[in-house]
C-alpha positions as CSV (number, residue, x, y, z in Angstrom):
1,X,-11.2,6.4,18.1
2,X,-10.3,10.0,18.8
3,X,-8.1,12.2,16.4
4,X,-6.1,15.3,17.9
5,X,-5.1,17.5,15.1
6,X,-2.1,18.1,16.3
7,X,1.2,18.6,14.2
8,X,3.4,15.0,14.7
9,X,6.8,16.1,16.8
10,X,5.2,19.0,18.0
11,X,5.3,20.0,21.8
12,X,1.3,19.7,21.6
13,X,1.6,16.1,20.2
14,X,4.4,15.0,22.4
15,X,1.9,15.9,25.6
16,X,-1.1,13.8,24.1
17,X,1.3,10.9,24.5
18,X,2.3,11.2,28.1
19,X,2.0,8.0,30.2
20,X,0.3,6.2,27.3
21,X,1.4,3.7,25.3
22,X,1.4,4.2,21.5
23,X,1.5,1.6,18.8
24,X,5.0,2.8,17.5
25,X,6.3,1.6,20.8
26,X,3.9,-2.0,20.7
27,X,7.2,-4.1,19.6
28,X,8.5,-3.7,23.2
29,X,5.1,-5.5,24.7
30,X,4.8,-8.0,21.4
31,X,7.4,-10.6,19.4
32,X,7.4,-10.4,15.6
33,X,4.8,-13.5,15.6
34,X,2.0,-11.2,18.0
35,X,3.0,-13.2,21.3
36,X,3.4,-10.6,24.8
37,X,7.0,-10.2,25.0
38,X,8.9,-10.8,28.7
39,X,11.7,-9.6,30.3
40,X,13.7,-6.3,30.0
41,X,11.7,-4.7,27.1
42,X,8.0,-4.3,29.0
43,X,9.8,-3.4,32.1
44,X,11.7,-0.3,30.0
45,X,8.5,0.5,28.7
46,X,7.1,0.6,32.1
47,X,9.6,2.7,33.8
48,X,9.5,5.1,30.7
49,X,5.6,5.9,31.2
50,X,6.0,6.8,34.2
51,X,8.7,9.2,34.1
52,X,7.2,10.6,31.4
53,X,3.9,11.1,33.9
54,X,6.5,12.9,36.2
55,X,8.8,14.6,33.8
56,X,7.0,15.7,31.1
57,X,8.4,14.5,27.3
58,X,11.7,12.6,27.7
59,X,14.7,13.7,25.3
60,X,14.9,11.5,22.3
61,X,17.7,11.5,19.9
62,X,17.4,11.1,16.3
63,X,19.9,10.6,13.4
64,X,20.8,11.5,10.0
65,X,18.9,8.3,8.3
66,X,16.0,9.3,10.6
67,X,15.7,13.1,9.7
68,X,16.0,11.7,5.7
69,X,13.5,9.4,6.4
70,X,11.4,12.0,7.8
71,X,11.6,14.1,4.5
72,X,11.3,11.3,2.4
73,X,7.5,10.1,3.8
74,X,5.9,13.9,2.5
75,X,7.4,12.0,-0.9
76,X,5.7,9.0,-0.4
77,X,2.6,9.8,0.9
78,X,1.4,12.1,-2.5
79,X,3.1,9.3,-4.4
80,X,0.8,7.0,-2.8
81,X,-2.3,9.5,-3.6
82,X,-1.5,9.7,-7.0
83,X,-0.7,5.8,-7.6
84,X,-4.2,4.8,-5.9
85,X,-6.3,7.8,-6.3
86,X,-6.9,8.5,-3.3
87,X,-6.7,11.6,-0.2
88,X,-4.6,10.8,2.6
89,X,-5.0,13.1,5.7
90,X,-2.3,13.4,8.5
91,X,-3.5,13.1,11.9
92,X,-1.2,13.8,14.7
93,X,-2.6,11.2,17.1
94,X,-5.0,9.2,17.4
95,X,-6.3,7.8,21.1
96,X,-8.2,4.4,21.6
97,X,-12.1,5.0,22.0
98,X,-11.2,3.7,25.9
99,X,-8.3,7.1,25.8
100,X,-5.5,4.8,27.2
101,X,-3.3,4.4,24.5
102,X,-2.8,5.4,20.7
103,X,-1.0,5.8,17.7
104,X,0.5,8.3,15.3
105,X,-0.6,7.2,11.8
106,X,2.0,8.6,8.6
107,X,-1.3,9.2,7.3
108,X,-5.4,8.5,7.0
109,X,-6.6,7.0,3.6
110,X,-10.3,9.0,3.5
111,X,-10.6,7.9,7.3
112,X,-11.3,4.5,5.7
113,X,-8.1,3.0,6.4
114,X,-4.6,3.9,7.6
115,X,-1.1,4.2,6.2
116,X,2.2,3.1,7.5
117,X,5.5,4.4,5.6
118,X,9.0,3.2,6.2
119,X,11.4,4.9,4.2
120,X,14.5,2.5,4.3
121,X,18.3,2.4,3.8
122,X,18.3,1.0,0.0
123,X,19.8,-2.2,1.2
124,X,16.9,-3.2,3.5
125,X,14.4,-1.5,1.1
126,X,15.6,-4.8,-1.2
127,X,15.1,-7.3,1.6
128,X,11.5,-5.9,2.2
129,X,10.8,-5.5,-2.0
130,X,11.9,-9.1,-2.3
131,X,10.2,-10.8,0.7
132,X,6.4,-9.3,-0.2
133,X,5.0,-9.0,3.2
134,X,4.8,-6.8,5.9
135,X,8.1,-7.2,8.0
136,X,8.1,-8.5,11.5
137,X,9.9,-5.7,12.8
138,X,6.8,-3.1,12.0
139,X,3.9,-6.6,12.8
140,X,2.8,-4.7,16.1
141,X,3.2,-1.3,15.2
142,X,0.6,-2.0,12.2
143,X,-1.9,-4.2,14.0
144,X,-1.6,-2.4,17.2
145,X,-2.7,1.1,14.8
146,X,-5.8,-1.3,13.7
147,X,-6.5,-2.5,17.4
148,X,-6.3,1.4,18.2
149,X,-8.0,3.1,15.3
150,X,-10.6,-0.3,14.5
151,X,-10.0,0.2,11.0
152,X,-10.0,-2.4,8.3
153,X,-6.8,-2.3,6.9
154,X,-3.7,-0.9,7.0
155,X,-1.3,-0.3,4.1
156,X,2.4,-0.8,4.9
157,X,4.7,1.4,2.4
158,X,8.1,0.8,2.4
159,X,10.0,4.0,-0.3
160,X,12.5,4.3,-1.8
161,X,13.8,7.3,-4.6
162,X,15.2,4.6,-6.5
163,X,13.8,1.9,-6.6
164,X,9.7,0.4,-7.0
165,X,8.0,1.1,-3.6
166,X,6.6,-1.9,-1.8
167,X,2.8,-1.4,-0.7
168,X,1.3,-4.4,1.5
169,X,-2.0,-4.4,3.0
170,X,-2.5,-5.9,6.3
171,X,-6.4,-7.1,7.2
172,X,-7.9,-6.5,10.3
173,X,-7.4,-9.5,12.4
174,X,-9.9,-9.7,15.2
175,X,-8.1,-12.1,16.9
176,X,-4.9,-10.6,17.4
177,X,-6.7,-7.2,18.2
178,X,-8.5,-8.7,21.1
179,X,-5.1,-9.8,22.3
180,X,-3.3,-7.0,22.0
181,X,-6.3,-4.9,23.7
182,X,-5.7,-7.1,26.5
183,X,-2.6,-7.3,26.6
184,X,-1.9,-3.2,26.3
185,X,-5.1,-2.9,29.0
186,X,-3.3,-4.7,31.1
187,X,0.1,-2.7,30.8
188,X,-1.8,0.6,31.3
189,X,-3.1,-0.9,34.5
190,X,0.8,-1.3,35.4
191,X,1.3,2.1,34.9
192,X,-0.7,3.5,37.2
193,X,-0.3,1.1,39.7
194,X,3.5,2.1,39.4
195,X,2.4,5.7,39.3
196,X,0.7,5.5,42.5
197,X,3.9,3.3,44.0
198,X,5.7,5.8,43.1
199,X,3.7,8.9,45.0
200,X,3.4,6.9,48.0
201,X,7.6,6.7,48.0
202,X,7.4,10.8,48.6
């Protein structure tokens, strides 16, 4: 893997991720259970890589919860320092040793392993306290940031101000990272294909 120091949100980092697709972003290519997803979702995807190759960084627009959620994670992430004794660093992205695709990890636990933090509405903080395991919606972000990074674990944190944090560690699986290597090799290889479609249309 590569790391860009580069701040996270930052007109720097939002270049870095142009045309490539990042593990935040993985849940449009893979179900909860890790299977390649059809339809609509990996054709979106598609058509937004490319514009972004084109257009530069697309307009995104946030909310409220997200902004909180935001603030909460420099929170969590000392919280988690202090709790387990350890340094977390904060990359601002990290690209695939083959430079194709990536990820944006809430933090780097001594470049050992990496660190995922959700910071909830209280509501489905509870849902992911009681169930005790990573939750499907956040399954491809976190084993796509192993399949990127090749690191043996991730730690999924899921905050809250008021109630006990949920920590669950997810093991490398070699066998879904081969998959989703191929799968997300194969998508890349979509994207230029459309990219060249697309300059031929001029």
């Amino acid at each position: 893997m590569k790391i860009h120091d580069v701040i996270q949100g930052t007109d720097e980092w939002l270049k870095l991720r142009l045309g490539k697709p990042t593990a935040s972003e993985f849940s449009k290519l893979f179900t909860e259970s890790m299977e390649p997803r059809k339809g609509e979702m990996p054709k979106t995807l598609l058509a937004q890589k490319v514009a972004e190759l084109w257009c530069g960084p697309l307009p995104t627009f946030g909310t409220k919860q997200m902004e909180d959620g935001n603030l909460m994670e420099d929170e969590a992430r000392p919280w988690y320092e202090f709790t387990y004794g350890v340094s977390v660093s904060t990359p601002g992205f990290v690209v695939s040793d083959c430079g194709r695709y990536g990820c944006s990890p809430d933090g780097l636990v001594q470049n050992a392993s990496g660190l995922e933090i959700k910071c909830p509405a209280p509501t489905t903080h509870v849902g992911y306290a009681l169930a005790e395991k990573l939750p499907g919606d956040y399954a491809a972000q976190v084993h796509g940031s192993l399949m990127v990074t090749g690191l043996p674990y991730w730690d999924f944190v899921s905050y809250s101000r008021f109630m006990p944090p949920l920590v669950v560690r997810v093991e490398r699986d070699e066998s879904i990272c081969a998959r989703m290597a191929e799968v997300v090799a194969a998508f890349c290889d979509q994207i230029e294909q459309a990219n060249e479609k697309l300059k031929g249309m001029k």
